[in-house]
C-alpha positions as CSV (number, residue, x, y, z in Angstrom):
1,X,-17.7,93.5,-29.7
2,X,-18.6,89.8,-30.7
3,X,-21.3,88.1,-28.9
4,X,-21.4,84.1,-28.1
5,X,-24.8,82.4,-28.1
6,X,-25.2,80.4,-24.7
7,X,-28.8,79.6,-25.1
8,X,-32.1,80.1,-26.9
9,X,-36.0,80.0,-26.1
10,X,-37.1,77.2,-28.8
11,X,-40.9,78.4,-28.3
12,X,-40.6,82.2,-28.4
13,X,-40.9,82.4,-32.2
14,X,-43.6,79.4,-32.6
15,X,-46.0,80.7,-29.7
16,X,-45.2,84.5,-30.0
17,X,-45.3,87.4,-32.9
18,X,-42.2,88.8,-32.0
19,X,-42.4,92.5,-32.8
20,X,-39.6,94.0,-31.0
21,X,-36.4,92.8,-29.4
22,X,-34.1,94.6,-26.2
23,X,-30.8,94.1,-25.1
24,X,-30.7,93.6,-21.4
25,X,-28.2,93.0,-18.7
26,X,-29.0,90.3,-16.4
27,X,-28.0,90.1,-12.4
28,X,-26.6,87.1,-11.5
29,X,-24.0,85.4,-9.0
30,X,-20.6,83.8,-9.1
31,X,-21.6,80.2,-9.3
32,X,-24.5,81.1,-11.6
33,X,-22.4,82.5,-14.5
34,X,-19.8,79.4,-13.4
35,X,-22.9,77.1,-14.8
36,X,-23.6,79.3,-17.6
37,X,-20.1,78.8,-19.1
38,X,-20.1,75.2,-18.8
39,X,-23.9,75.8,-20.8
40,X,-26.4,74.6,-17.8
41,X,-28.9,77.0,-18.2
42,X,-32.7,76.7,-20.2
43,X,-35.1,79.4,-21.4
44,X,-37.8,77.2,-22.6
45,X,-40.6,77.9,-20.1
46,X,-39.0,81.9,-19.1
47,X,-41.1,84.9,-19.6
48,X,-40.4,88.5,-18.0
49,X,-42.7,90.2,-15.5
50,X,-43.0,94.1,-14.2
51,X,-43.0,94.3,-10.2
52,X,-42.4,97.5,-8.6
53,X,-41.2,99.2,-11.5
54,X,-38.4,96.5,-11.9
55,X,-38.2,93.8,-14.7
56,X,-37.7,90.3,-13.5
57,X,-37.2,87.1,-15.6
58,X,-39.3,83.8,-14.2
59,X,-39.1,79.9,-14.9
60,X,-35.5,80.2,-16.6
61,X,-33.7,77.5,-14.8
62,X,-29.4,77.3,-14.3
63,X,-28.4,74.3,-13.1
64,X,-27.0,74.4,-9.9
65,X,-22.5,74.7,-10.5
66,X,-21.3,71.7,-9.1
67,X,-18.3,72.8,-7.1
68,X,-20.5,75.6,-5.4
69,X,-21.3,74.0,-2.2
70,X,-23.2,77.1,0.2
71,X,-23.1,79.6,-2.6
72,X,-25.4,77.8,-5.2
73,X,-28.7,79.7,-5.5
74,X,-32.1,78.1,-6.2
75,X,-32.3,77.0,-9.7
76,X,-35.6,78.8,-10.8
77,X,-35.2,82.2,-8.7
78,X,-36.4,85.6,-10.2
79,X,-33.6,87.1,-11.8
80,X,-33.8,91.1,-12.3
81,X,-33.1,92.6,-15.2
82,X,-31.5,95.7,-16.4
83,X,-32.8,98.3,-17.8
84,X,-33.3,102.0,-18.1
85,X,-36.0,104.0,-16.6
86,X,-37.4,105.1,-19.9
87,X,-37.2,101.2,-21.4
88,X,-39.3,100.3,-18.5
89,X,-41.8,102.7,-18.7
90,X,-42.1,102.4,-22.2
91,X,-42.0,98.2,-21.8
92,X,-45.0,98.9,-18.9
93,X,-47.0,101.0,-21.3
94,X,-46.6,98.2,-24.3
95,X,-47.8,95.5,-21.7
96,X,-50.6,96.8,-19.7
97,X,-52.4,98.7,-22.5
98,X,-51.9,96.7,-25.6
99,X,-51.4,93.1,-23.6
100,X,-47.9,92.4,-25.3
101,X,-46.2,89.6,-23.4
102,X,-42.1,89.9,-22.6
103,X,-40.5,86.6,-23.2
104,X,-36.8,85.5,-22.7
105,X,-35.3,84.9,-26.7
106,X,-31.7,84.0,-26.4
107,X,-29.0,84.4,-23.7
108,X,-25.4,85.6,-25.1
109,X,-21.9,86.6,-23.7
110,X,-21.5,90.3,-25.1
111,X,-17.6,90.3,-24.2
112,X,-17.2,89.0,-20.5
113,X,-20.8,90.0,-19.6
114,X,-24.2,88.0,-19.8
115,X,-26.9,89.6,-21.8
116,X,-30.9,88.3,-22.3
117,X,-32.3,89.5,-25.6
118,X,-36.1,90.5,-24.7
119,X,-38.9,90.1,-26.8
120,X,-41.8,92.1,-26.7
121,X,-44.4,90.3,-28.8
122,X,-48.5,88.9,-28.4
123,X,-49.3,85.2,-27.9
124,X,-50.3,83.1,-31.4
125,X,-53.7,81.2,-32.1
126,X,-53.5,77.9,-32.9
127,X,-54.4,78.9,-36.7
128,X,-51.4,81.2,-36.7
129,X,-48.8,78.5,-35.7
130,X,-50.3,76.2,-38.2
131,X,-49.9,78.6,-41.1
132,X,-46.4,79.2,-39.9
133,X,-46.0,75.1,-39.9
134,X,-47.6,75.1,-43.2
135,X,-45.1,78.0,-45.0
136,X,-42.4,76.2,-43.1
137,X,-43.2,73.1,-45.2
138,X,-43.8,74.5,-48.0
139,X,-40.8,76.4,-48.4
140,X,-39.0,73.1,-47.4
141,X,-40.2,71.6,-50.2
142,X,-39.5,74.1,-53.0
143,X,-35.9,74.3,-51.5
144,X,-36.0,70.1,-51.5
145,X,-37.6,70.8,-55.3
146,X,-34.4,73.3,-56.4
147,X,-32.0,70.7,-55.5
148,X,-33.2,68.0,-57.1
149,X,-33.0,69.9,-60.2
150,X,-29.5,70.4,-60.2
C-alpha cells in the first residue's frame, strides 16, 4: 500500500532523540479529514499523552473546513489515538520509568485512511542540538567541497 505525506513535525528530530517510531490510527471527523485533504493541518507544537489507559495527541491544530458550518470541531481538541493494548502498556512502561516523551512525527494517508507516525524518543540539551547543527554544517560543506571539484 503507498502512503502520501500530509504533514510533518519540523522540531521532533531537532529537540528529540528519536529512538523508536509507531504506526497509529488516528480518530477523527468528517470535516476534519475534509481539511486534511486540502492540507490544513500542523504538528509543530503536538506531543502525545497517556490518560486512562488511552493515548491522546495534544496541541496538533486542523484548521477549521470551510464549508462545515455546525459540524466543524475545535481546532486544537484531543484527538485519541489507536493502538493495541500491548502497544500501550508497553508505550506507559517506556514513559513513566525511563521518562521518554511521545511526540507527533509525520501525518500520512496509508490508502484512504489517516495515520500519525509516533515517536518515542528523550528531550535534547542545548549541547546536543548544537553538535547536530555543527555535523549538519559540516557535512554541508564537504558535500559544497565535492562539487566544486568536479
Amino acid at each position: 500500500m503507498e502512503s502520501k505525506l500530509i504533514a510533518k513535525n519540523p522540531t521532533a528530530y531537532h529537540n528529540y532523540t528519536i529512538e523508536q517510531t509507531i504506526e497509529t490510527g488516528i480518530v477523527l471527523s468528517g470535516t476534519e479529514i475534509k481539511s486534511i485533504r486540502l492540507g490544513k493541518v500542523n504538528l509543530k507544537d503536538s506531543y502525545a499523552v497517556i490518560k486512562k489507559g488511552e493515548v491522546l495527541v495534544l496541541g496538533m491544530h486542523i484548521s477549521p473546513y470551510e464549508n462545515g458550518n455546525i459540524f466543524n470541531k475545535d481546532p486544537l481538541r484531543d484527538r485519541k489515538l489507536l493502538l493495541h493494548k500491548k502497544e500501550i502498556y508497553k508505550l506507559i512502561g517506556l514513559v513513566q520509568q525511563k521518562g521518554y516523551s511521545l511526540i507527533p512525527i509525520s501525518l500520512y494517508w496509508s490508502g484512504n485512511l489517516v495515520k500519525m507516525s509516533l515517536g518515542v524518543g528523550k528531550g535534547k540539551k542545548l549541547y546536543d542540538k548544537r553538535q547536530d547543527l555543527a555535523k549538519k554544517d559540516a557535512e554541508m560543506k564537504i558535500r559544497k567541497a565535492m562539487k566544486m571539484e568536479r
